[in-house]
C-alpha positions in Angstrom: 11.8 3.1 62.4 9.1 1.3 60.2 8.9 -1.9 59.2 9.1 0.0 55.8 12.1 1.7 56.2 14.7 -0.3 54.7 12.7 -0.2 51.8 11.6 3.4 51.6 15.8 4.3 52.1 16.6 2.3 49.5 13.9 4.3 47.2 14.9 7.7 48.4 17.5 8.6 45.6 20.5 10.6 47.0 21.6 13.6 44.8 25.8 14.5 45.8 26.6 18.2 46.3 23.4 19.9 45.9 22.4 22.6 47.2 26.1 23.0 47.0 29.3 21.4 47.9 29.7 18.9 50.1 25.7 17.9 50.5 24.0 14.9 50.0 20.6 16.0 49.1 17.8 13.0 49.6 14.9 13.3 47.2 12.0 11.7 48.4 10.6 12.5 44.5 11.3 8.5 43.9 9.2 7.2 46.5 6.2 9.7 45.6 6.4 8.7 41.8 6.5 4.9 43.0 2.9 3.7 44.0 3.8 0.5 46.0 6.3 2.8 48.2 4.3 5.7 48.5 1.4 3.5 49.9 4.2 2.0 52.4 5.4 5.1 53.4 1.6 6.4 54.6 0.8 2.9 55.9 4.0 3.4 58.1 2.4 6.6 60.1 -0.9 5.2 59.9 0.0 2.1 61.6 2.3 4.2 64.2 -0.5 6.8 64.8 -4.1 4.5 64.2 -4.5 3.8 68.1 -3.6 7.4 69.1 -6.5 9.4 69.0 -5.2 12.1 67.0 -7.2 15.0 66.5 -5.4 16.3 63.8 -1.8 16.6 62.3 -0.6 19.5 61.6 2.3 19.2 58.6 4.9 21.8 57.4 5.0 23.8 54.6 5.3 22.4 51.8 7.0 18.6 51.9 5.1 18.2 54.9 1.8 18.5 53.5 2.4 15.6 50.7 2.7 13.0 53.8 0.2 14.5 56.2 -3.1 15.0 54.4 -2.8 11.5 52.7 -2.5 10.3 56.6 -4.8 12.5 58.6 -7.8 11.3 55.9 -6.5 7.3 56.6 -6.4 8.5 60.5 -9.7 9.7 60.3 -8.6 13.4 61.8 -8.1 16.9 60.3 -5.5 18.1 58.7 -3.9 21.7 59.7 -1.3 23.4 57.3 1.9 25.0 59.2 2.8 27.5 56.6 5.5 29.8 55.6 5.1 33.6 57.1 2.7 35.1 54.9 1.1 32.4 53.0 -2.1 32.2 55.6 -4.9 34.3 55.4 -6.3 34.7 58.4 -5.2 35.9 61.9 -2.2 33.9 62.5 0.3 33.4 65.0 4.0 32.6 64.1 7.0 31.5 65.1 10.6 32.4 64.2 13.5 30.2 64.4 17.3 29.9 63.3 18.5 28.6 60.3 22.3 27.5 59.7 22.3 30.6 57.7 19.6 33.1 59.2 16.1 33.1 60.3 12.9 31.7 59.3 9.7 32.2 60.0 6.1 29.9 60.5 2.7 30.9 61.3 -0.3 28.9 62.3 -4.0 30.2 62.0 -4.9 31.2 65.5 -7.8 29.0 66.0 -6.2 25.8 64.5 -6.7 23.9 67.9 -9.0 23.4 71.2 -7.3 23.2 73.8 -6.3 19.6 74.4 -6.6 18.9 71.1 -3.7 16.0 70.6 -1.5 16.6 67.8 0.7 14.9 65.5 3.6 17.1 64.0 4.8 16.1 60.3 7.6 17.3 57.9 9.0 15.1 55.2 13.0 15.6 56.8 14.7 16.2 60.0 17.8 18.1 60.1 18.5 20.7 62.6 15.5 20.6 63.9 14.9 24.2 64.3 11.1 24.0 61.5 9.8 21.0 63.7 10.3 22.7 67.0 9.3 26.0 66.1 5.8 24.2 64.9 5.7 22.1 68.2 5.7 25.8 69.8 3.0 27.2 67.7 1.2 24.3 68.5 1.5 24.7 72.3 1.1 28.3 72.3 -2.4 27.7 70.3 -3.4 25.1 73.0 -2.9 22.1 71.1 -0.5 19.0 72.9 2.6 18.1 70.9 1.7 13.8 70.8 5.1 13.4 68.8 6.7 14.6 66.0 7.1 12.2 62.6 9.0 12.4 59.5 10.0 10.3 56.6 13.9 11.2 57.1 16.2 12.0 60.1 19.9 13.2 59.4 20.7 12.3 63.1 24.4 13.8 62.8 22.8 17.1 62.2 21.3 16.9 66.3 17.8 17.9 65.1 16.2 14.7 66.4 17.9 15.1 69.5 17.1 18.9 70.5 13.4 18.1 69.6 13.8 15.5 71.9 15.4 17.6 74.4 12.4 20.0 74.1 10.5 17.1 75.4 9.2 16.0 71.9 9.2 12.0 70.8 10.4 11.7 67.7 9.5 9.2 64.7 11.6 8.4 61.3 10.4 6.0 58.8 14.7 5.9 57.9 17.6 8.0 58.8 20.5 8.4 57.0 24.2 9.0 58.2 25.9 11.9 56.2 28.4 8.5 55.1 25.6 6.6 53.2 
């Protein structure tokens, strides 16, 4: 966790029941409106990642991308989009993983990486797991080593965190938050 964390939970603003029943939905909308947390919240991956040697990070469609461009420019490395299936427009490769209630696809332009290239994985939320590992896989398959996986949120009681780290992948949350809070 980040020395920010505490703080950046308490800004995250949970909505009740939505998408539906029974869900607590957290909104990270507060934190991006909120200039003081919104720089803590990239200062916390920059100061993880700034002796890492990152060549680039490669965030997930689209939350992803609000916290992974801000930090690849601090981080001084290049910033690679992991998009929804169809949204790239060049030769791609892709991925497809389970959802609780189907499939999804992601796709990653074929020449993203160099092999060895060192790679930090972003997404703005863990849950299952299942979008962050499919983009470790992309990444892998490309040529590109997986150097951990970050994200503002982890919902550890959904086991996301720990099947990514099963699959061999460290995993970084600024906060988590139990399915009680």
């Amino acid at each position: 966790m980040s020395i920010y964390g505490d703080y950046i939970k308490s800004v995250i603003r949970t909505v009740p029941d939505w998408p539906q029943e029974g869900v607590n939905f957290r909104d990270i909308t507060p934190v991006l409106q909120n200039h003081s947390a919104f720089r803590k919240l990239i200062d916390s991956f920059v100061h993880r990642y700034q002796d890492s040697k990152l060549d680039a990070i490669a965030a997930i469609d689209a939350r992803g991308f609000i916290i992974g461009a801000p930090a690849a420019y601090e981080l001084g490395c290049s910033f690679v989009p992991v998009r929804k299936k169809g949204k790239l427009p060049f030769r791609t490769i892709s991925e497809t993983y389970t959802l609780e209630y189907g499939e999804s696809t992601v796709e990653l332009h074929s020449d993203a990486f160099r092999e060895g290239d060192r790679i930090l994985v972003m997404d703005d939320l863990i849950a299952t797991g299942g979008t962050m590992l499919a983009a470790a896989k992309l990444i892998q398959r490309s040529g590109g080593q997986v150097v951990e996986t970050a994200t503002i949120i982890d919902l550890p009681e959904l086991g996301g965190s720990k099947k990514i780290r099963e699959a061999g992948h460290e995993v970084f949350a600024v906060c988590s938050f139990l399915e009680s809070e």
